[in-house]
C-alpha positions in Angstrom: -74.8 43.4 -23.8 -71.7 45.3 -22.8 -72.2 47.0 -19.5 -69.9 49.8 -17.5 -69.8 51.1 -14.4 -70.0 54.7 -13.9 -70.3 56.3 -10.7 -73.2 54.8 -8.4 -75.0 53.3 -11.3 -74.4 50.7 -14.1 -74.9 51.9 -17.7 -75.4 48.7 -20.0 -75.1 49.1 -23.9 -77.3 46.4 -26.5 -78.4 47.0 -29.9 -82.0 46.3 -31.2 -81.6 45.7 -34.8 -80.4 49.0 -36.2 -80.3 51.4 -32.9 -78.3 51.2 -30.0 -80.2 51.2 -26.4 -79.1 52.2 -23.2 -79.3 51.6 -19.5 -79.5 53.0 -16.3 -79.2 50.4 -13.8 -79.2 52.3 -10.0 -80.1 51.0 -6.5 -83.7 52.7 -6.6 -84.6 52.4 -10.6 -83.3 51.3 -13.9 -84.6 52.9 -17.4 -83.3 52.3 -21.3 -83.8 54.8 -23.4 -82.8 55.0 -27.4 -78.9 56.6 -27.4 -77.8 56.3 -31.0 -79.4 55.5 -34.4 -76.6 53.8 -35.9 -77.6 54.7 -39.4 -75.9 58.0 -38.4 -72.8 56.3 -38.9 -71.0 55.5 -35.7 -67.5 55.5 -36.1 -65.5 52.5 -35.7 -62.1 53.8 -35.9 -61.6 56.5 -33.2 -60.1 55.1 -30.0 -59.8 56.3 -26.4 -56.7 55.7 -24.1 -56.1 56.9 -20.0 -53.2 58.9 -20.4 -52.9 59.1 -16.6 -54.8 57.7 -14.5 -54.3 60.9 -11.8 -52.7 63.7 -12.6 -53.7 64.9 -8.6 -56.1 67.5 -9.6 -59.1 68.3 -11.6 -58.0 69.6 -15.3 -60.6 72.4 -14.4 -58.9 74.9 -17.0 -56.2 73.7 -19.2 -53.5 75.1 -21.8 -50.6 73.6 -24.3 -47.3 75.4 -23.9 -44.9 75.1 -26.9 -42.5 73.2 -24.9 -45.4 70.3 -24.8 -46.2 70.9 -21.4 -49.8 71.5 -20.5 -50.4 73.6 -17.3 -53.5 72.6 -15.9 -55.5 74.0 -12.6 -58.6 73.8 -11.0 -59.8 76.4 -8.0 -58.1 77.4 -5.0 -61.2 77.1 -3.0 -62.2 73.4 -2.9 -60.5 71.8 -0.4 -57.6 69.5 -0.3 -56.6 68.0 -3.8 -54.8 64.5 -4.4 -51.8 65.9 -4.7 -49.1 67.9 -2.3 -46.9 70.6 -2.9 -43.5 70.3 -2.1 -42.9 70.9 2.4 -40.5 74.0 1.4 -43.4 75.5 -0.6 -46.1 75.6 2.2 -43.8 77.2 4.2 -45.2 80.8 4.6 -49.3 79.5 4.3 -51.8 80.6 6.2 -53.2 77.8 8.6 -56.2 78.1 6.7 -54.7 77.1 3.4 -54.0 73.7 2.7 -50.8 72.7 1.3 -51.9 70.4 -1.7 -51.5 71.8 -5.1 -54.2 73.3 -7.3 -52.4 73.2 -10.2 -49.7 71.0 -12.2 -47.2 70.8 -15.0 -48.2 67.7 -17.2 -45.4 66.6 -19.3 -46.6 64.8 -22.5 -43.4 63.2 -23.4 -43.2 61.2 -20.3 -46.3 61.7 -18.3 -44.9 63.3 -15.3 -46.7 65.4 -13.4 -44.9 68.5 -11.6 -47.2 70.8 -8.7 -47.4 74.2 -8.9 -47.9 77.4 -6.7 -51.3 78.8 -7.0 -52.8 81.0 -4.4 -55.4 83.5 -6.2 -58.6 81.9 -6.4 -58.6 81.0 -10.6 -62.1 79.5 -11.1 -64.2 80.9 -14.2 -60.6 82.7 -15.0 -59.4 83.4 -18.8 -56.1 83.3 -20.5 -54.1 82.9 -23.4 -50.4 82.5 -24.8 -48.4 85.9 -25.6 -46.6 86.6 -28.6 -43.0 85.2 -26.9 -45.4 82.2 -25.1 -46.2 83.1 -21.8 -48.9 82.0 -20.5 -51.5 85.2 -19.2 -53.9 84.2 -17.1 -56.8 86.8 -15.2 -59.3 86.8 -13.1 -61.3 84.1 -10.8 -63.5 84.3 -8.0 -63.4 86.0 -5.0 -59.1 86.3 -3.7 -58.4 85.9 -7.7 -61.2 88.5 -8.8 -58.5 91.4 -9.7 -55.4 89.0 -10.4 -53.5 88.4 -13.4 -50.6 85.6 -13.4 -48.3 84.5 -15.8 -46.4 81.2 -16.0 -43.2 81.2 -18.6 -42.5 77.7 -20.2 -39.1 76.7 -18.8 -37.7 73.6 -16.8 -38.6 74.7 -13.3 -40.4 78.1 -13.5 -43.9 78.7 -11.6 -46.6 81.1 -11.3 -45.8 84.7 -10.8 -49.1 86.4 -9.4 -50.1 89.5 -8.8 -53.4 90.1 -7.1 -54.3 93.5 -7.9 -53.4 93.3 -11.6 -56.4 94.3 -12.9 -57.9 97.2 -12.5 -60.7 97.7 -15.4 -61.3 94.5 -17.3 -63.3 96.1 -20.2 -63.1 99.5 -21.1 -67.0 99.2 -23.1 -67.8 102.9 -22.7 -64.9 104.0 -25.0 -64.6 101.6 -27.2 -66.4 100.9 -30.6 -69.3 98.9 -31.5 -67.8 97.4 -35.0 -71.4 95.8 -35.8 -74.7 94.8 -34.3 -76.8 93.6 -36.7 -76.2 89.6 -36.4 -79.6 88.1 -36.4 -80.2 86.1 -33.2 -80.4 81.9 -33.4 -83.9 81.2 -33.7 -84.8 78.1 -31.3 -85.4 79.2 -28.3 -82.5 77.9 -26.9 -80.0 79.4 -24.6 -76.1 78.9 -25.4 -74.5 80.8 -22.4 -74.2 80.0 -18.7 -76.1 77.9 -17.4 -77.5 76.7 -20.1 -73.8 76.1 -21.8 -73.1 75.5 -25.6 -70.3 76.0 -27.3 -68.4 77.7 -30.4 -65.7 77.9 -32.5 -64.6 79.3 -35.8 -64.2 77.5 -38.2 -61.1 76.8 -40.5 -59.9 80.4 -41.7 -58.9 79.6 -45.7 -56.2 81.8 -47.0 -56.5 82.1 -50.6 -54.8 85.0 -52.8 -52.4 86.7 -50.5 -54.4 90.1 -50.7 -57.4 89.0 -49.9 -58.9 88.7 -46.1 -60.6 85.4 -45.3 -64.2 84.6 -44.9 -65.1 84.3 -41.1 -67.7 81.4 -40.2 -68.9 81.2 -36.6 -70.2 77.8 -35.5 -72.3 77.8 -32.4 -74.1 74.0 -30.7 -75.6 73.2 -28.0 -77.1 74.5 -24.8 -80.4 73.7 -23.2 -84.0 75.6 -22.5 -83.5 79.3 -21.1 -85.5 77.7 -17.9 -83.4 74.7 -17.7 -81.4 75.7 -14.4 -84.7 76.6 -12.6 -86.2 73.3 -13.3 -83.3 71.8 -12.8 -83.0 73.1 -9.1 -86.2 71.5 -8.4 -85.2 68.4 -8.9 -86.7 68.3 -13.2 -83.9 68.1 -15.9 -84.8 69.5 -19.1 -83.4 67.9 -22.1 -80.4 69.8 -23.7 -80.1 70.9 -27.6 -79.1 69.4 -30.6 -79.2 72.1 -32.5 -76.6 74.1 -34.0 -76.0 77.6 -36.0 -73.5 79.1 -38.7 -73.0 82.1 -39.2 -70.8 83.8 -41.5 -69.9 87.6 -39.6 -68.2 89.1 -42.7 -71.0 88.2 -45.2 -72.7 91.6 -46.3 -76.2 90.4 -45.2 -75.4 87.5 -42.4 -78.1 84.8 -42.3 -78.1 82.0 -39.6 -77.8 78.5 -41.2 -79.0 75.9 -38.5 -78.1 72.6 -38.5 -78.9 69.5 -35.6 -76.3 67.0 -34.4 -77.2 63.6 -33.8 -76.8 64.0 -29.8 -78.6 66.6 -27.5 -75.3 68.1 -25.2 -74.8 70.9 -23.0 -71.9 71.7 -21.4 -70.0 70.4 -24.3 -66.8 71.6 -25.8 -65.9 72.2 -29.5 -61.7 71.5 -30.6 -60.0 72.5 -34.0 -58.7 69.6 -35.5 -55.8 69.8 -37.9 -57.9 68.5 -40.7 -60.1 71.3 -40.4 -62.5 69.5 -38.9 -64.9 70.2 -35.5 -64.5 67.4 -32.2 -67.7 67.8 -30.0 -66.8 66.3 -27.0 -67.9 66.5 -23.5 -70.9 67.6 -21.3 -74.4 65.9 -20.5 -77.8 64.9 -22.7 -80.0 66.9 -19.5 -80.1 69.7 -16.9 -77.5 72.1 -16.9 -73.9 73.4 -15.6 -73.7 74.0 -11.6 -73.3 72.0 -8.7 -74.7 68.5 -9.8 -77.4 69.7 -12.2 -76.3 68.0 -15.3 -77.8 64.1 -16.0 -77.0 61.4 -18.3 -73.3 61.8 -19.3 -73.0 62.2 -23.1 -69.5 59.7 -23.6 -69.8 59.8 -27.4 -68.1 62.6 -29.2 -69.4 63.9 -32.6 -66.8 64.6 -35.8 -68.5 67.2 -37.7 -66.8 67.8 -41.1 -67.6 71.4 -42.1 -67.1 71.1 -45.9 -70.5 68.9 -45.8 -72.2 69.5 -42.8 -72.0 65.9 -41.9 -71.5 64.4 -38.2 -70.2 61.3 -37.3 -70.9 59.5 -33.9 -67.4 58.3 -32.3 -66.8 55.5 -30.1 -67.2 56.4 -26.4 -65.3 57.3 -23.3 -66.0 55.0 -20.2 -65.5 58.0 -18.3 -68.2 60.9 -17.6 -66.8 64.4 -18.1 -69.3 66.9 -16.6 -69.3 70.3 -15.4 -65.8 71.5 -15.5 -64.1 69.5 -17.8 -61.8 70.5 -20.3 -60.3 69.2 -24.1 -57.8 70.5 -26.0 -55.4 69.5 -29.5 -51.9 68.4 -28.2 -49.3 68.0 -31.0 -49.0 64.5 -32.2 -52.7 65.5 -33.9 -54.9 63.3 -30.7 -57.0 65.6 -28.2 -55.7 65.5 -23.9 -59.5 65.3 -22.4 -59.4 65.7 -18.8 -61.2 67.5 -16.0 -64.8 66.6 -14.3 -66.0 67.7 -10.9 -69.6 68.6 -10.7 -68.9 69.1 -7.1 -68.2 71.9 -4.7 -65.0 70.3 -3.7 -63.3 67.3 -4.2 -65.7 64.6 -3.7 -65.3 60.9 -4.4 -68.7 59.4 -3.5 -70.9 61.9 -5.4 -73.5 60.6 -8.5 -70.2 61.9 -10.7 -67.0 61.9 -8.7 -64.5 64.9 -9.1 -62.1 63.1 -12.2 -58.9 63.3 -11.6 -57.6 61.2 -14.7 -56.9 62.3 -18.3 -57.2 60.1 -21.7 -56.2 60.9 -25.3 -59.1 60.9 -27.6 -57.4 59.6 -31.3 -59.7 60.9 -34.0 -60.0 58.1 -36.8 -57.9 60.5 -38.8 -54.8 58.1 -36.9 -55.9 55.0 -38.1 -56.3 55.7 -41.6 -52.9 55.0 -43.1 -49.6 55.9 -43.0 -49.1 59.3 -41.7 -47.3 62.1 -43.8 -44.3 63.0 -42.0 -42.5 67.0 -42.0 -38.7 66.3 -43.1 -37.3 69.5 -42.4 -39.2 73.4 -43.0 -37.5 76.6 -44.5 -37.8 78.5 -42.5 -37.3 76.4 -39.6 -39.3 77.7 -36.9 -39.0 81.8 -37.4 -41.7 82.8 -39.9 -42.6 87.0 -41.0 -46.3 87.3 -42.5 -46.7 86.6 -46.2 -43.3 84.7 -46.1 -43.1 82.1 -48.5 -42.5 78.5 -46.6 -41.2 75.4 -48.3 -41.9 72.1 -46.4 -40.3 68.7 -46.8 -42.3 65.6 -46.2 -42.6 62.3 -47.0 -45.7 60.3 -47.3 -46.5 55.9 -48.1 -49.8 57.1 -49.5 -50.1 57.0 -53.1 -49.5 60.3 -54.7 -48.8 58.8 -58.6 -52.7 59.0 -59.5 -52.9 62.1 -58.0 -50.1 63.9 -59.8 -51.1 62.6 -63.0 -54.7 63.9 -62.8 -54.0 67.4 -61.5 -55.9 67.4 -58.5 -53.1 66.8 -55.9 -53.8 70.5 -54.6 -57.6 69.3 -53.1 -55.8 66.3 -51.5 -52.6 68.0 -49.8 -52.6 71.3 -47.7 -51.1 72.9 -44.6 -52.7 73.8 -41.5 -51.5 76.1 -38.5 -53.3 75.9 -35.5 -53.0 78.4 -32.4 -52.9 76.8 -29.0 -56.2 77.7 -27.0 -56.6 77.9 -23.2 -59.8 75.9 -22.7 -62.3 76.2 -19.6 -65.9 76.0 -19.1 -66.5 74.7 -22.5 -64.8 77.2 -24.5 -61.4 77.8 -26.3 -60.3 80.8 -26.0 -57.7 82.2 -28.7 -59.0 79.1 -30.8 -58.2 79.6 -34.6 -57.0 77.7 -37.4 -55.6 78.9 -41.3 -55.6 76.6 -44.1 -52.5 78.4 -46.0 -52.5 79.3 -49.5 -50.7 76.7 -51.8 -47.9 77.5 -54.6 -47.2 73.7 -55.8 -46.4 70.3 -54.7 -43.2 68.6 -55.8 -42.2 65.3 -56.1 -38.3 64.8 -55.2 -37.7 61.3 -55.2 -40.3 58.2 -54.1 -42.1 59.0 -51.1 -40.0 62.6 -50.6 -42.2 65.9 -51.7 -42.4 69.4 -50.9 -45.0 71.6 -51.1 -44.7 75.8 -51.5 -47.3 77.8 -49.4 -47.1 81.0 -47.8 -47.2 82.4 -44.0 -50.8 84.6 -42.8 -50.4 87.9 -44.6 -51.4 90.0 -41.4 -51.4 90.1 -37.8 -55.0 90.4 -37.8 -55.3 87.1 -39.3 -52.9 85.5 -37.5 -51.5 87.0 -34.1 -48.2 86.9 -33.3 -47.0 83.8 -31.4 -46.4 80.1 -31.2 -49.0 77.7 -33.5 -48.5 74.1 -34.7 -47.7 73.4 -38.4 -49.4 70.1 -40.3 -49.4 68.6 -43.4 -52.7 67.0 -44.0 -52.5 64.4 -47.0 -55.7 62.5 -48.2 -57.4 63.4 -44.8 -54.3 62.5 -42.2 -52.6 65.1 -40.6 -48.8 64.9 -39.9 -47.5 65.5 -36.3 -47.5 68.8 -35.6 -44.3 71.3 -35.5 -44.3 74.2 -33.3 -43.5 77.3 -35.4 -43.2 81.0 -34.1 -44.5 83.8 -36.0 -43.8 88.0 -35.5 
């Protein structure tokens, strides 16, 4: 029996012959209950690591930068967090502000950690990367209801705020409905706040250079529409397994459910560069609000969308509630940080606000050698429906492949835009799969393969995505390219 301490209780994992139990062991009770069938085939090869074990805050909403930063930020209103800001920066506060930072610079190439200025109040805010790579970010809660900042990826830059920046946030009146006749997800089940699931869409496949891609919308999780209210009085309501696709340009669009093997709200859903969907995060009962989510769910689901197929991964030690965030970071593993189910920072609450982040390695990483970009032309500047040639080298046999013409299926190229993630979603979350010319040997282990840039802007916006080569199922590390 392997048992970890989590919070105020004890959770103890044992197997009876082919399931896996667990338990609850708590000052006032203790309960097992059935966690995993392992006939769903758990994954052996996925690993977790602590990036940092405190980064000062909690990664409440988080976003990658093409420079490999990640700015992460929580909410200006929760008290004092673990970490200062600099004495010259608190300089001009208010007495009622305190002078620790609510948001930070994470450097992934040497884990530092830098505080930022952030005085609008952020939480339940949006944002995403623009075409040059600034980061916009609107909206929040009370001081940051009307705001709009930005934060420009350099060495020592900082938020620039402006707290009357927005004026009308939607414009619905005037604008178009482009469709409404999307059948709804039969179920019963509620996917929006409180009662949170999550979506994404899935892998955008760019076939003959004329032709727009299908778009697939894929929707789990979430818990009873009455889930909040029991969960208030003091009853927590299992959440969902279930899940929906739902292809929005089909002529006739049909919902096509699905179940994964673990109920979760609260959960969030990451584009890997394989193509495949990470379900990661959130809790098996209750809901998102202060404290109203039960029984941390620490094993993240691979779903593979070519066959419908999940795959239970190995688990996290560490609980990541309400507010907790997950996002792709460029050497192909996922930064998962965030966790406080807590009005303010608490550490003594049934889940502590989390201050630490860990790298999730899909088992993608431990599959064999990895494929490797050489060089790219062009480099880094790329015009829609360019032709690209990439140089790569890969230790995994290709000889067989050539020789039986099917190379094409088992090498492609993925581009994947950098989302701003809070509140389990992804915002400006897409990937393309790009259409292929040929692959060429060169010499040994040295090949290039021909494929061609997004034909429109509607497809792919302009800005900053990362490039992979994905060979035989393992993705390259990525390479930042720029696109206008």
């Amino acid at each position: 029996m392997k048992c970890t301490k989590l919070s105020s209780a004890w959770f103890c994992d044992h197997t009876k012959g082919r399931e896996q139990w667990r338990c609850v062991v708590a000052a006032m009770n203790s309960r097992c209950t059935k966690e995993i069938s392992l006939k769903q085939g758990k994954s052996e090869t996925a690993t977790w690591e602590v990036f940092k074990e405190s980064i000062g805050i909690s990664a409440m909403h988080t976003q990658l930068l093409p420079n490999d930063r990640v700015i992460i930020f929580d909410r200006t209103d929760s008290g004092e967090s673990k970490i200062l800001l600099p004495e010259e920066s608190c300089s001009d506060f208010s007495p009622l502000i305190d002078c620790s930072a609510h948001s930070v610079e994470l450097n992934l190439l040497d884990r530092s950690v830098r505080p930022l200025n952030l005085l609008t109040d952020t939480w339940c805010s949006s944002g995403a990367l623009a075409a040059d790579g600034l980061l916009i970010q609107s909206g929040g809660s009370n001081t940051g209801e009307l705001a709009v900042r930005t934060f420009r990826p350099c060495a020592n830059c900082d938020w620039v705020e402006d707290q009357k920046g927005l004026s009308i946030l939607f414009d619905y009146v005037n604008d178009r409905v482009v469709r409404n006749d999307y059948p709804v997800m039969p179920g019963g089940v509620s996917r929006n706040y409180p009662s949170t699931g999550s979506s994404v869409l899935l892998p955008l496949k760019l076939g003959l250079s004329n032709s727009t891609p299908d778009a697939e919308i894929f929707i789990c999780g979430g818990a009873p529409p009455n889930s909040y209210i029991t969960a208030t009085k003091g009853t927590f309501l299992p959440a969902a397994k279930s899940c929906g696709r739902l292809m929005i340009t089909a002529e006739q669009p049909q919902r096509v459910m699905e179940e994964m093997p673990i109920e979760r709200v609260m959960g969030d859903m990451i584009l890997l560069p394989t193509g495949d969907v990470l379900i990661i995060n959130g809790a098996k009962k209750g809901t998102a609000s202060w404290n109203l989510g039960r029984e941390p769910v620490l094993n993240p689901v691979l779903y593979k969308p070519e066959s419908s197929k999940y795959e239970i991964m190995e688990p996290s030690k560490t609980p990541r509630m309400y507010h907790s965030t997950a996002v792709l970071i460029t050497d192909g593993r996922v930064l998962v940080g965030g966790s406080n189910p807590n009005s303010n920072y608490n550490s003594t609450g049934m889940f502590p606000t989390e201050v630490s982040v860990e790298v999730f390695s899909p088992p993608y990483l431990r599959s064999g050698p990895r494929p490797q970009i050489s060089w790219a032309k062009p480099e880094t500047e790329l015009t829609y429906k360019q032709p690209i040639s990439i140089g790569f080298t890969s230790k995994k046999p290709f000889d067989k492949l050539f020789k039986k013409k099917i190379y094409l299926e088992n090498v492609y190229v993925t581009m994947v835009a950098p989302s701003f993630n809070t509140h389990s979603f992804s915002m400006n979350q897409r990937m393309m799969v790009l259409e292929i010319g040929q692959v060429r040997q060169l010499s040994g282990k040295n090949y290039v393969i021909d494929c061609f840039a997004p034909g429109t802007p509607n497809i792919a916006p302009p800005g900053y995505y990362l490039l992979f080569v994905v060979h035989d199922g393992t993705p390259s590390k990525g390479r930042w390219i720029h696109i206008s």
